[in-house]
C-alpha positions in Angstrom: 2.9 30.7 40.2 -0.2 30.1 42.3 -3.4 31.8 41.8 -5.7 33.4 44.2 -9.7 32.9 43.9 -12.2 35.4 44.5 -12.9 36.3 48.3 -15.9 34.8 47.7 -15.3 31.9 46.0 -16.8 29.7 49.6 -20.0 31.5 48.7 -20.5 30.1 45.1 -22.6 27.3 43.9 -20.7 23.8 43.6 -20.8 24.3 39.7 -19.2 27.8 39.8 -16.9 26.6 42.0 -15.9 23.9 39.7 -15.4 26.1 37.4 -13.0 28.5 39.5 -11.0 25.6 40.1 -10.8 24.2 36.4 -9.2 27.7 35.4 -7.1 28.2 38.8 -5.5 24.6 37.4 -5.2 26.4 34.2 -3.2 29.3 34.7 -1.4 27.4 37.9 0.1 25.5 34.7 1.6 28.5 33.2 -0.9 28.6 30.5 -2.4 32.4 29.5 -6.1 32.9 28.7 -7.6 35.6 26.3 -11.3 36.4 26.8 -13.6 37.7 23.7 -17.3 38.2 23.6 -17.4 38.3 19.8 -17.1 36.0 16.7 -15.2 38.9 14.7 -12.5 37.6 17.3 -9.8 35.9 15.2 -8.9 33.0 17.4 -6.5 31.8 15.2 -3.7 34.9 16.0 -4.0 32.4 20.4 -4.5 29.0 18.8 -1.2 30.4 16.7 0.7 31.3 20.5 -0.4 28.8 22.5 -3.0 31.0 24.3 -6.5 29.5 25.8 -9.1 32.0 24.2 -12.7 31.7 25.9 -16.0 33.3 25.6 -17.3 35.9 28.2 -20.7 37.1 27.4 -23.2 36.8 30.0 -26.1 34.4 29.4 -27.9 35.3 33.1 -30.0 38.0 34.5 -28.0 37.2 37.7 -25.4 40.0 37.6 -27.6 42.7 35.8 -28.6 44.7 39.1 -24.9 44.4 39.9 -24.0 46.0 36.4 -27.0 48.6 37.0 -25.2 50.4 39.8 -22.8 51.8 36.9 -24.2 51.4 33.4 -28.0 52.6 31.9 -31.0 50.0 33.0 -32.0 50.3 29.3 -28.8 48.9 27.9 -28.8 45.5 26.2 -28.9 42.7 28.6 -26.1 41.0 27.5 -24.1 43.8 27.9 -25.3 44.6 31.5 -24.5 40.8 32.4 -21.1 40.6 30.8 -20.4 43.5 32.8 -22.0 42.7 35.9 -19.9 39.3 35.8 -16.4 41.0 35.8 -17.3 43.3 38.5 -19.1 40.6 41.0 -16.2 38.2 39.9 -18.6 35.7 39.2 -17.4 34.1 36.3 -14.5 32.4 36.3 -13.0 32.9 32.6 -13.4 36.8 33.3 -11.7 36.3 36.4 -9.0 34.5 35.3 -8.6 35.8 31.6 -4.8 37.6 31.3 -6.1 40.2 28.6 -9.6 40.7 26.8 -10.7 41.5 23.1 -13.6 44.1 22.6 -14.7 45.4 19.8 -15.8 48.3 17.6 -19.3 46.7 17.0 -22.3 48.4 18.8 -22.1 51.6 20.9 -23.0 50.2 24.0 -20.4 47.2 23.8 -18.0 50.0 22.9 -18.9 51.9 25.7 -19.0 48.7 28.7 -15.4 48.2 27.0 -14.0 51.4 28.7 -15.5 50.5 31.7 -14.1 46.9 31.7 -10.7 47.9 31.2 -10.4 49.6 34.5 -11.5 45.9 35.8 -8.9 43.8 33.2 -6.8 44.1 30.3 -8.9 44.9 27.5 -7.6 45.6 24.0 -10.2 46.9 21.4 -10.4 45.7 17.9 -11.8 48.3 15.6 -14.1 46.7 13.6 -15.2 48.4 10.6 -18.9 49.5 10.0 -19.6 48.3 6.4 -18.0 46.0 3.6 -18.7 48.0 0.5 -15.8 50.5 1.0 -12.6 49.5 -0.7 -10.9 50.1 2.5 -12.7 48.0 4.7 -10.8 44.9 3.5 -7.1 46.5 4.5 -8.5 48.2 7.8 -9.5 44.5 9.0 -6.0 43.2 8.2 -4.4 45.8 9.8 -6.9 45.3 12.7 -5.8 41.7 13.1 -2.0 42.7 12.1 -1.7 44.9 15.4 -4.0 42.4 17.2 -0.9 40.0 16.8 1.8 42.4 17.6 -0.6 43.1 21.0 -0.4 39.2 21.7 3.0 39.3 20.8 4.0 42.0 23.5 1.5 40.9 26.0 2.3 37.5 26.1 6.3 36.8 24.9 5.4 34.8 22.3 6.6 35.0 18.4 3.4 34.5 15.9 4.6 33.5 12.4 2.5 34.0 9.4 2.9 30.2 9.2 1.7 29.6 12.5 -1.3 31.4 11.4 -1.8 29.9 8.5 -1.2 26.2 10.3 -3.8 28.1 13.1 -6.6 28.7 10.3 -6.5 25.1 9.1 -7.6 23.5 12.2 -10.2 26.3 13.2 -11.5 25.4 9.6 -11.9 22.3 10.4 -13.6 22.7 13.7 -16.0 24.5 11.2 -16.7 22.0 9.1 -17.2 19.8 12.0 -19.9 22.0 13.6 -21.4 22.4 10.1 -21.4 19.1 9.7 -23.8 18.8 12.9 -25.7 22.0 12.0 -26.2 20.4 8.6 -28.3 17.1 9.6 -31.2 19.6 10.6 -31.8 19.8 6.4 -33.1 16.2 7.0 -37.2 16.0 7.1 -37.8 15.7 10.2 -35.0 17.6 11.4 -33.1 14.2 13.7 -31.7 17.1 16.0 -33.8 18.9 19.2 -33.4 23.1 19.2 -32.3 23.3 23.0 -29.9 20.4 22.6 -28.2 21.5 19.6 -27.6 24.8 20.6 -26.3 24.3 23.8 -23.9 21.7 22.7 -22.4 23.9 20.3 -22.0 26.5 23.1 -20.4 23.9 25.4 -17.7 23.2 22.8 -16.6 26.4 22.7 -15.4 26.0 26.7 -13.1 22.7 25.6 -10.1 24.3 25.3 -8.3 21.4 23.3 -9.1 22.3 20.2 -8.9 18.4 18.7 -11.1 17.0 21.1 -13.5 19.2 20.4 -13.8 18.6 17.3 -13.7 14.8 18.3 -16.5 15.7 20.1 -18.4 16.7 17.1 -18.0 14.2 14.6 -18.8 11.5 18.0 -22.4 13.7 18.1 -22.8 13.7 14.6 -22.2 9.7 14.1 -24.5 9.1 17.2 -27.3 11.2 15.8 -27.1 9.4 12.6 -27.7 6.2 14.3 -31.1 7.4 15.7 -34.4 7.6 14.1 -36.1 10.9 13.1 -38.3 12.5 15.2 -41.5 14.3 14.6 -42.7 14.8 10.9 -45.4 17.5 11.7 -42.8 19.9 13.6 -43.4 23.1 12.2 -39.5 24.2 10.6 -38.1 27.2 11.9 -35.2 29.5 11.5 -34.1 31.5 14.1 -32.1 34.9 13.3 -31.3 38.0 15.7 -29.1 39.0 18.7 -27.3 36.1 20.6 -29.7 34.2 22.4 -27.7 32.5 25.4 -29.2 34.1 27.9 -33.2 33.7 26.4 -32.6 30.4 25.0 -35.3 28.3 27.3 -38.1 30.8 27.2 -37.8 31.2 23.0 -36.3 27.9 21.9 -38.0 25.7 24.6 -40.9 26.9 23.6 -40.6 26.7 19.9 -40.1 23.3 21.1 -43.1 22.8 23.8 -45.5 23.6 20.5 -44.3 21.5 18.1 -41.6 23.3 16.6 -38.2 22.9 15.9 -35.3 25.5 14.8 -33.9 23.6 11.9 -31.0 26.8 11.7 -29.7 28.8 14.1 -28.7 32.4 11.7 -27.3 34.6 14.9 -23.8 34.3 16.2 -23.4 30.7 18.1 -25.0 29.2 15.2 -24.3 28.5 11.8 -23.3 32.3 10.5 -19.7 32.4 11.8 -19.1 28.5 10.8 -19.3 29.5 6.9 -16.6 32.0 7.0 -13.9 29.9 5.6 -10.2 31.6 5.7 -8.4 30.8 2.4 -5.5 29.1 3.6 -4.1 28.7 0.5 -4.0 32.8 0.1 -0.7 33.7 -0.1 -1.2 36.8 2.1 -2.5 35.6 5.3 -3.8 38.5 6.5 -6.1 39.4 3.6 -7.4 35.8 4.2 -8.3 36.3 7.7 -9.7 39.8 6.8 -12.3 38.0 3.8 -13.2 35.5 6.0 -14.4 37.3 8.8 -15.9 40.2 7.1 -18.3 38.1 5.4 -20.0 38.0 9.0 -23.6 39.1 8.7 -24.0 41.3 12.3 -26.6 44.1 12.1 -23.5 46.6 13.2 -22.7 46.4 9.1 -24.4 49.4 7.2 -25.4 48.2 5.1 -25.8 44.5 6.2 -24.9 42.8 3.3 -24.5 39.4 4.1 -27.6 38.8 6.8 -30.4 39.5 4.0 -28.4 37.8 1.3 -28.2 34.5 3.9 -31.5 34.4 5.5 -33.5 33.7 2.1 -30.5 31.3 1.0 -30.9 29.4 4.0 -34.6 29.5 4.4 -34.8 27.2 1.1 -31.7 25.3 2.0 -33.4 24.0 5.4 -37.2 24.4 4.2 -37.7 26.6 7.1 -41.4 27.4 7.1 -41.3 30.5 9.4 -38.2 32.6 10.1 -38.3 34.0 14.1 -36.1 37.4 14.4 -35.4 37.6 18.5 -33.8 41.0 19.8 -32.6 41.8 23.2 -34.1 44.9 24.6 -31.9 48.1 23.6 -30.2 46.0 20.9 -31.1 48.9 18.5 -28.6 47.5 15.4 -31.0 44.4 15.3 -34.6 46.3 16.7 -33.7 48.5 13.0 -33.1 46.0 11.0 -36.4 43.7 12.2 -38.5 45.9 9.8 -36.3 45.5 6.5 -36.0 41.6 7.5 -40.2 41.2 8.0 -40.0 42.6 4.1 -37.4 40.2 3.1 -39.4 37.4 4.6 -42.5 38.8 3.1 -40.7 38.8 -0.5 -39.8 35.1 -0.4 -43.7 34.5 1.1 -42.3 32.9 4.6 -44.3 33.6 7.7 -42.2 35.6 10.1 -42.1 37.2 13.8 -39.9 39.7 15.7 -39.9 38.8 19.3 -38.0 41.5 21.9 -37.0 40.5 25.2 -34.6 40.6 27.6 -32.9 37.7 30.5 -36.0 38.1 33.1 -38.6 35.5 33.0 -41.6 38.0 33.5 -42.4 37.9 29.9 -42.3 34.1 30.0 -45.9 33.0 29.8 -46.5 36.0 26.8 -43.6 34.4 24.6 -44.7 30.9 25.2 -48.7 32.3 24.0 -47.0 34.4 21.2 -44.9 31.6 19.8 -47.5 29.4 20.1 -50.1 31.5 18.1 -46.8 31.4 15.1 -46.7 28.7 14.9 -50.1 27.8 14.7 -50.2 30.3 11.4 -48.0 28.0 9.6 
């Protein structure tokens, strides 16, 4: 079966158009794509049935006026740009994606998700809200049990607990691999540059072969080994908060620009999901999956366990010398939980900083001055 592109697909930039046409070859194959915007996402259940999973949220201001004409201007960027890329059929893993996961995490995702689904196929995982109830182990399993039966139906396939189970051993090895790379920065200097690092471990998650990706890692990691360290003054820096995609040159480039360098990324592309580990060796799948990817420390958790037991552990473990908490405006899970973290920090002495912005460069030249002055502290 052939598949149509956009009506405007003439219109679009030669890299977005490359793009269109890498997935139109995709599904032109027969192959099925699931979309998902967050790591509480079990890729394992479409690595398991042969599905293509990819990541949707939007890391651009370029759709947000678009996704203004139907959801709040206050609402979290990412949200407004995830949005605004389905309905301008912009991006071409939206467009092309056969069904999408949401999930129960904050209101306002919850919320765009009812909206999406009049746009695509969107099934809603219901997350719960904390980890110290005695049912919040069984309600994830059963989460990810009918998450299976819903890829089971959608796409006529047959997922096996052993497929899974052969499904969780790979992902945990594409963990380790990225670890691995995320790992050098404990090395004084830290041999690895913010910008590069993190956008290399976002690229990755776009090869949808699985073993070359993680070829890909170990290739990094043995090239970076072969370098010399870089700058022994850089002040060390941990960065925590809401994904940062979409703000990554404004905060990171400049971390960078004054002599810094994030030595551990904390959110969600960075090193928090890649230390969830399922127990393959659990003789009950399911409960494996559900441990593994509750131990995920998102500010939707009340309380948030894992995040303040992790940021102090990893502070010491990479010598970070200043911890920077980024939120995205109307993020409110993370804008709460700023105040309890600047305590935390404040326990274990480290210098720290809550910076709030959104995907417009307006506030460019105050971040830059801002981080700058941080640094400078340390």
């Amino acid at each position: 079966m052939e598949h149509l592109l956009p009506e405007k697909f003439e219109d679009y930039a030669e890299g977005r158009k490359k793009g269109f046409l890498k997935m139109k070859k995709v599904k032109d194959e027969g192959k099925n794509v699931v979309g998902y915007f967050c790591t509480f996402a079990p890729l394992e259940i479409f690595d398991a049935g042969g599905i293509l999973s990819v990541s949707l949220c939007g890391m651009s201001d370029e759709t947000i006026a678009d996704a203004e004409t139907e959801l709040p201007k206050n609402l979290c960027p990412l949200i407004k740009s995830s949005y605004g890329f389905a309905l301008t059929e912009k991006c071409p893993y939206t467009y092309f994606a056969d069904m999408i996961i949401g999930e129960s995490t904050c209101d306002g995702k919850k919320k765009m998700y009812e909206r999406l689904g009049k746009l695509k196929d969107v099934y809603m995982m219901q997350i719960p809200q904390g980890i110290d109830r005695p049912y919040a182990k069984p309600l994830m399993a059963n989460e990810i049990k009918l998450l299976v039966k819903k890829t089971e139906e959608k796409f006529g396939v047959k997922i096996t607990d052993d497929d899974l189970r052969k499904a969780a051993v790979k992902r945990n090895e594409y963990r380790r691999a990225c670890l691995e790379l995320m790992e050098l920065q404990h090395a004084v200097p830290a041999p690895v540059p913010s910008v590069q690092l993190y956008k290399f471990l976002d690229s990755i998650k776009f090869n949808f072969d699985l073993e070359s990706a993680i070829q890909s890692v170990h290739e990094l990691v043995a090239k970076i080994k072969e370098e010399n360290a870089t700058n022994p003054d850089e002040k060390r820096i941990l960065v925590t908060g809401c994904p940062i995609g979409g703000v990554l040159d404004k905060v990171v480039g400049s971390i960078e620009k004054n002599n810094g360098r994030v030595v551990c990324f904390e959110n969600c592309s960075g090193i928090k999901p890649m230390r969830c580990f399922v127990d393959t060796e659990n003789p009950d799948i399911y409960d494996a999956f559900a441990d593994a990817y509750l131990k995920i420390g998102c500010a939707v958790m009340s309380p948030n366990i894992h995040r303040f037991e992790n940021i102090p552990n990893l502070v010491r473990e990479f010598k970070a010398e200043g911890v920077l908490d980024v939120t995205l405006q109307g993020c409110h899970p993370y804008m709460i939980e700023s105040r309890a973290l600047q305590e935390k920090c404040n326990e274990i002495n480290v210098p720290y900083m809550n910076l709030e912005t959104d995907y417009s460069h307006s506030d460019d030249g105050q971040i830059d001055t801002r981080i700058a002055a941080f640094l400078e502290t340390i």
